[in-house]
C-alpha positions as CSV (number, residue, x, y, z in Angstrom):
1,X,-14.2,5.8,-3.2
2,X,-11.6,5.4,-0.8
3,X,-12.5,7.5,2.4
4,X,-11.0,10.0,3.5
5,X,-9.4,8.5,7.1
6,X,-8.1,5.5,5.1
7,X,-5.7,7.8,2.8
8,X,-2.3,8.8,2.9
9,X,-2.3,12.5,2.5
10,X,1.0,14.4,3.9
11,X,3.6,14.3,2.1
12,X,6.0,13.3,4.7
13,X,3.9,10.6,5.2
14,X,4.9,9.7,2.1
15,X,8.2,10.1,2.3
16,X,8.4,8.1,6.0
17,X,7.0,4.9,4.0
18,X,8.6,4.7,0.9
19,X,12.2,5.5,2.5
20,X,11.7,3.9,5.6
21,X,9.1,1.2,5.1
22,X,9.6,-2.3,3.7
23,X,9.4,-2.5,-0.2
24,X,8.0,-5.4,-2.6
25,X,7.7,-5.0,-6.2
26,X,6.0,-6.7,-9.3
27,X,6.1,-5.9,-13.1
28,X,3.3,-3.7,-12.7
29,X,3.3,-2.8,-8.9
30,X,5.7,-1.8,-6.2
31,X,4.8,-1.3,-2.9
32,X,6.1,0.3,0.3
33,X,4.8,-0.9,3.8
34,X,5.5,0.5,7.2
35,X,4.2,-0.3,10.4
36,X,3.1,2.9,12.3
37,X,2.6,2.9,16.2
38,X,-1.0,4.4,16.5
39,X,-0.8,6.9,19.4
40,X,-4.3,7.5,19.6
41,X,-5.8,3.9,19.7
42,X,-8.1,4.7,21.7
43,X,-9.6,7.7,19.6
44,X,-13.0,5.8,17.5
45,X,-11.4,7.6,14.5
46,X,-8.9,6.1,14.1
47,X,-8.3,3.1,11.6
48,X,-6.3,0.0,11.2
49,X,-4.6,1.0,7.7
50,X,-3.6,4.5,5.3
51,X,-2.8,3.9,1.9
52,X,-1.7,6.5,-0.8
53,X,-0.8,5.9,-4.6
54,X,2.1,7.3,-6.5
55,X,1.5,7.5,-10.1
56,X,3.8,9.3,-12.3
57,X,4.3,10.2,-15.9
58,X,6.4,7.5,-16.9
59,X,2.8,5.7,-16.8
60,X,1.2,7.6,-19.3
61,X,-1.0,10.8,-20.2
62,X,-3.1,12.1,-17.7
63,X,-6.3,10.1,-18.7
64,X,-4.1,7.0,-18.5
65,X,-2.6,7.9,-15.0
66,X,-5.9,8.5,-13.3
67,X,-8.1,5.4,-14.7
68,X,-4.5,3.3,-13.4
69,X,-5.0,5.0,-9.5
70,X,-8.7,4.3,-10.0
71,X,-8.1,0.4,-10.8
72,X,-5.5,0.2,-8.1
73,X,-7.4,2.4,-5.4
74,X,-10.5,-0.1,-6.0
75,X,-8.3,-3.5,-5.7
76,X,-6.6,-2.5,-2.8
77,X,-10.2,-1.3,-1.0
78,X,-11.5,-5.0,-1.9
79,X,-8.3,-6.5,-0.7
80,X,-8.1,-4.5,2.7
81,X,-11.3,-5.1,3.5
82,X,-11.7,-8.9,2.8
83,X,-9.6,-9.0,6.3
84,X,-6.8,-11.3,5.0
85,X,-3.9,-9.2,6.4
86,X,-3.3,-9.8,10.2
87,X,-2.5,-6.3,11.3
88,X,-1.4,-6.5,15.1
89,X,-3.0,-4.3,17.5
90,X,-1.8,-0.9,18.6
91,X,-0.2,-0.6,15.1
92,X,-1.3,1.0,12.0
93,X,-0.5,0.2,8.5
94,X,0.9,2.8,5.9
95,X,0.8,1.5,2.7
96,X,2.3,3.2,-0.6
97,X,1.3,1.8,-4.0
98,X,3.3,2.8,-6.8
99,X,2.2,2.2,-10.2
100,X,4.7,0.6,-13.0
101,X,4.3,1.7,-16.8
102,X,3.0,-1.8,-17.4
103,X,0.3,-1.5,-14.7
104,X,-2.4,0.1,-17.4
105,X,-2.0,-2.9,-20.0
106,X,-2.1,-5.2,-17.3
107,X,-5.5,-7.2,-16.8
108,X,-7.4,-7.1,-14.1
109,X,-7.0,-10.4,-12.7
110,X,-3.4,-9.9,-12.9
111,X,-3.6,-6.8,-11.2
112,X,-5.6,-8.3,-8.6
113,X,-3.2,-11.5,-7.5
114,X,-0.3,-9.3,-7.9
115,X,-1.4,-6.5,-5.4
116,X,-2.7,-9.0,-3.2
117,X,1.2,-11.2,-3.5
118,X,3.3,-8.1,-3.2
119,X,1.4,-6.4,-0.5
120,X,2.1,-9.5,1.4
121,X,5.5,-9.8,1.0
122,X,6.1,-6.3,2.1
123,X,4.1,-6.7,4.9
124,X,5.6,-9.8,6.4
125,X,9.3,-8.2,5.4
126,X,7.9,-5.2,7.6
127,X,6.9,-7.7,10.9
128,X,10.2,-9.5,10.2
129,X,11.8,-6.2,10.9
130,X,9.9,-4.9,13.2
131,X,10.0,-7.9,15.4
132,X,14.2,-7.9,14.8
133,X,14.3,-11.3,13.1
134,X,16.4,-11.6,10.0
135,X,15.7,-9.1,7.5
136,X,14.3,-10.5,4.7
137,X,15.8,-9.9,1.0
């Protein structure tokens, strides 16, 4: 289970990241990064990254949605916590997962390396920008 601190919730949170954040997709993934500037760094609570999930019908029935935000909620915990993004300080990442109609077919493994790819591309489009270097396509 994802806790609670580590979750996009609002819905304007939402909104911020997917129409403001950078954006990398896959056949089965695509997902929106943004780069928040945490105000209360100091405060013990708070944590290095948010993510939320966006899972529509398109997907499937209801059954089909939820066991597809259940896979992707549990690759993305593994991933995030393995440490491999380099998240710099004073920052927090948003990060907005949204699930393609061939994410449920899709095998895990595949699932796996194509989270872990396309959450890296958005995220180093995201520093590009941030940092004002050339935006990346």
């Amino acid at each position: 289970m994802l806790p609670r601190r580590h979750r996009v919730t609002a819905p304007t949170d939402f909104r911020a990241v997917t129409r403001s954040g950078s954006r990398a997709g896959g056949s089965a993934v695509v997902i929106s990064v943004r780069l928040v500037a945490d105000a209360g760094a100091a405060d013990a609570d708070q944590v290095p990254w948010r993510c939320g999930f966006i899972v529509s019908k398109a997907v499937g029935n209801a059954v089909v949605r939820h066991r597809t935000q259940r896979r992707l909620r549990h690759i993305l915990w593994d991933v995030m916590r393995e440490d491999s993004m380099t998240i710099p300080e004073g920052v927090r990442l948003d990060v907005v997962v949204r699930a393609l109609p061939a994410a449920p077919e899709a095998a895990h493994d595949e699932l796996v390396a194509q989270l872990r790819s396309t959450l890296v591309r958005a995220a180093r489009k995201e520093l590009r920008r941030r940092d004002g270097g050339p935006r990346a396509q």
